[in-house]
C-alpha positions in Angstrom: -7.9 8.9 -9.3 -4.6 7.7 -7.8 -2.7 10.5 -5.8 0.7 10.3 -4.8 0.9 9.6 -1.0 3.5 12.5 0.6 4.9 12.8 4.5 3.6 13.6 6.7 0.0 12.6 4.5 -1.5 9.6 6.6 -4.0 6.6 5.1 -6.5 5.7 7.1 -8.2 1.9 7.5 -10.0 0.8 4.8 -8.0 2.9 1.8 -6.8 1.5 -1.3 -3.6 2.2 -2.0 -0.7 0.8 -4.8 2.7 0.5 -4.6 5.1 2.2 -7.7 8.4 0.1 -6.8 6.8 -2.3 -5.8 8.9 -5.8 -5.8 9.3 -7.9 -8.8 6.8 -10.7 -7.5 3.6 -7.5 -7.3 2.4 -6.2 -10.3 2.4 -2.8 -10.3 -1.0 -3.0 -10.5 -2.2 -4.9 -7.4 -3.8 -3.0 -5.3 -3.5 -3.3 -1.7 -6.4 -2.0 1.3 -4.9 -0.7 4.7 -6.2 -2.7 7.4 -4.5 -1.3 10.2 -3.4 2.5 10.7 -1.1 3.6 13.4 0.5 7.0 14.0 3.8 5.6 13.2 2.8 2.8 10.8 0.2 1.0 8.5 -0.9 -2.7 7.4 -1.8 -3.4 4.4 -3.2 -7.0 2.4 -3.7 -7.6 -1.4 -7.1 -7.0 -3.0 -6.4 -7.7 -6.5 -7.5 -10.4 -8.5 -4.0 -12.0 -8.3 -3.9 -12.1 -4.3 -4.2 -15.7 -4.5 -0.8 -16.3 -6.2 0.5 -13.8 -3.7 -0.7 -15.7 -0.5 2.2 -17.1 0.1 4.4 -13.9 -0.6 2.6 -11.6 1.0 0.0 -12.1 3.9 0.3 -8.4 5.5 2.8 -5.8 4.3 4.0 -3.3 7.3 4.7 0.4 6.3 6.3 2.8 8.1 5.6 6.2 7.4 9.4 7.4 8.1 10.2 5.3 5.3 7.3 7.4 2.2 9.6 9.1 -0.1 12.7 7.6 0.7 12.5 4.0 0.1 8.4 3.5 -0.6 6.8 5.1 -3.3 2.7 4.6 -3.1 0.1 6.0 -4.0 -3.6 6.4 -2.9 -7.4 6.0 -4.5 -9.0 9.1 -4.2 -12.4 8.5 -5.1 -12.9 12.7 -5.8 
């Protein structure tokens, strides 16, 4: 189930997560895996079946945390 990610709520490496206004070029349904998580900020890279026409958009998206629910909207798998 997806759950809305909320501050100060942190991911941790390895979680799925998806993006709701997410750029024009991602479907909103690509989903993307943390790779990195910092206490300020985390990595992410594309897992969907489409991350090969992403490649050369995306090849690791940085999040700050400062910036969930002001300019990034995403949400976790929560596999409860």
């Amino acid at each position: 189930m997806w759950k809305s990610l909320a501050f100060p709520q942190r991911v941790f490496q390895g979680d799925k997560i998806r993006f709701n206004n997410s750029p024009r070029e991602v479907s909103a349904d690509t989903m993307f895996q943390v790779v990195k998580a910092d206490e300020h900020y985390f990595e992410v890279l594309p897992i969907s079946p489409e991350c090969d026409t992403l490649q050369d958009f995306i090849t690791k998206k940085i999040v700050r945390y400062f910036d969930i629910g002001y300019y990034v909207q995403v949400e976790i798998w929560n596999d409860e």
